[in-house]
C-alpha positions as CSV (number, residue, x, y, z in Angstrom):
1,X,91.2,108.3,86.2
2,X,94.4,108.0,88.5
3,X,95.7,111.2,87.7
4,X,93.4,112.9,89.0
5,X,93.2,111.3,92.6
6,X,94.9,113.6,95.4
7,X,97.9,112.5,97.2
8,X,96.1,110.7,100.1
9,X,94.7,108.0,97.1
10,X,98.5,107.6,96.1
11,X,99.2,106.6,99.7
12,X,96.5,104.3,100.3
13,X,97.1,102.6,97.5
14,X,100.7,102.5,97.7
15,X,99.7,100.6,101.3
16,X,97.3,98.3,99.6
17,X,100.0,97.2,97.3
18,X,102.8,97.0,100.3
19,X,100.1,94.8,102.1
20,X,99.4,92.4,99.1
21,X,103.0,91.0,99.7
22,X,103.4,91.0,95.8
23,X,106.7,93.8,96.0
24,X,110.2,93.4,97.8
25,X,111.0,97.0,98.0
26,X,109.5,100.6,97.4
27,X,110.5,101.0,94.2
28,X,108.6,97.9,92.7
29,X,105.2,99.8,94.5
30,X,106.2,102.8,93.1
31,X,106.6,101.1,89.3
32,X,103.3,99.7,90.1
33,X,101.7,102.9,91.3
34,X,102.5,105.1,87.6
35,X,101.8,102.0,85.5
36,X,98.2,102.2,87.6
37,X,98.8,106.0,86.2
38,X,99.5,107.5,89.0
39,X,101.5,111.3,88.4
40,X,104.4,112.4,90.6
41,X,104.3,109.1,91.9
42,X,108.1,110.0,93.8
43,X,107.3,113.7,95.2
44,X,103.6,111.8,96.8
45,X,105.6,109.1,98.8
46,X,108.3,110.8,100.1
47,X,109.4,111.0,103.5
48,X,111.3,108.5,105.7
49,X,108.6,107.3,107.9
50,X,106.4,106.4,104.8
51,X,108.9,104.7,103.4
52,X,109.4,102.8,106.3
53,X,106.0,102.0,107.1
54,X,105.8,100.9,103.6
55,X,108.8,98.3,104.1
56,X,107.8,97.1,107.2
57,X,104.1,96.6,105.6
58,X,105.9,94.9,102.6
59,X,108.1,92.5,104.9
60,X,105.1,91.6,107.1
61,X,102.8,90.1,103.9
62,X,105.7,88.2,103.1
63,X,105.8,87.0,106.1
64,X,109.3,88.1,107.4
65,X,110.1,89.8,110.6
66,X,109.4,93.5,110.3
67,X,112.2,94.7,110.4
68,X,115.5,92.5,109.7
69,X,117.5,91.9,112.2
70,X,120.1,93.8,112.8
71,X,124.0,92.7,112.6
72,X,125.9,92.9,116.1
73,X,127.7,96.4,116.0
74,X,131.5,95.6,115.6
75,X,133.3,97.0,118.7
76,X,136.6,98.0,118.2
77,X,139.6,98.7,120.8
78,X,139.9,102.1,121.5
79,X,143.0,103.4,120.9
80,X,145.7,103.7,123.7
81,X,146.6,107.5,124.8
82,X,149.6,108.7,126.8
83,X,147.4,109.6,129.3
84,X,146.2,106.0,130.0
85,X,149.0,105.2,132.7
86,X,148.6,108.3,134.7
């Protein structure tokens, strides 16, 4: 029966699953989605944002922070040029 849903059942589904909080990344969904029998489970669920949205879904059920946070960007000196004394 899966097979032949359209790509707009994959990704519903695929946000059904991300919401149920059972998954800690997208591939986990996307084992999930073929062993449902789901075809070209990959080429249906591509596309940065969807992935996001997916992760950030995913984090939320299991009650984490959407996004995690981020680590403090590592400044470093910049280099000295001969022209700094002029």
């Amino acid at each position: 029966m899966p097979e032949t849903l359209g790509r707009r059942d994959i990704i519903e589904r695929a946000y059904e699953l991300a919401d149920s909080g059972k998954f800690t990344n997208n591939s986990q969904i996307y084992i999930a989605l073929k062993n449902e029998g789901f075809t070209d489970v990959f080429r249906a669920l591509t596309g940065r944002l969807l992935n996001a949205e997916l992760r950030r879904r995913s984090r939320i059920a299991r009650g984490l922070a959407a996004e995690p946070p981020a680590a403090p960007a590592v400044r470093r000196p910049r280099a000295r040029s001969r022209y700094d004394s002029l």
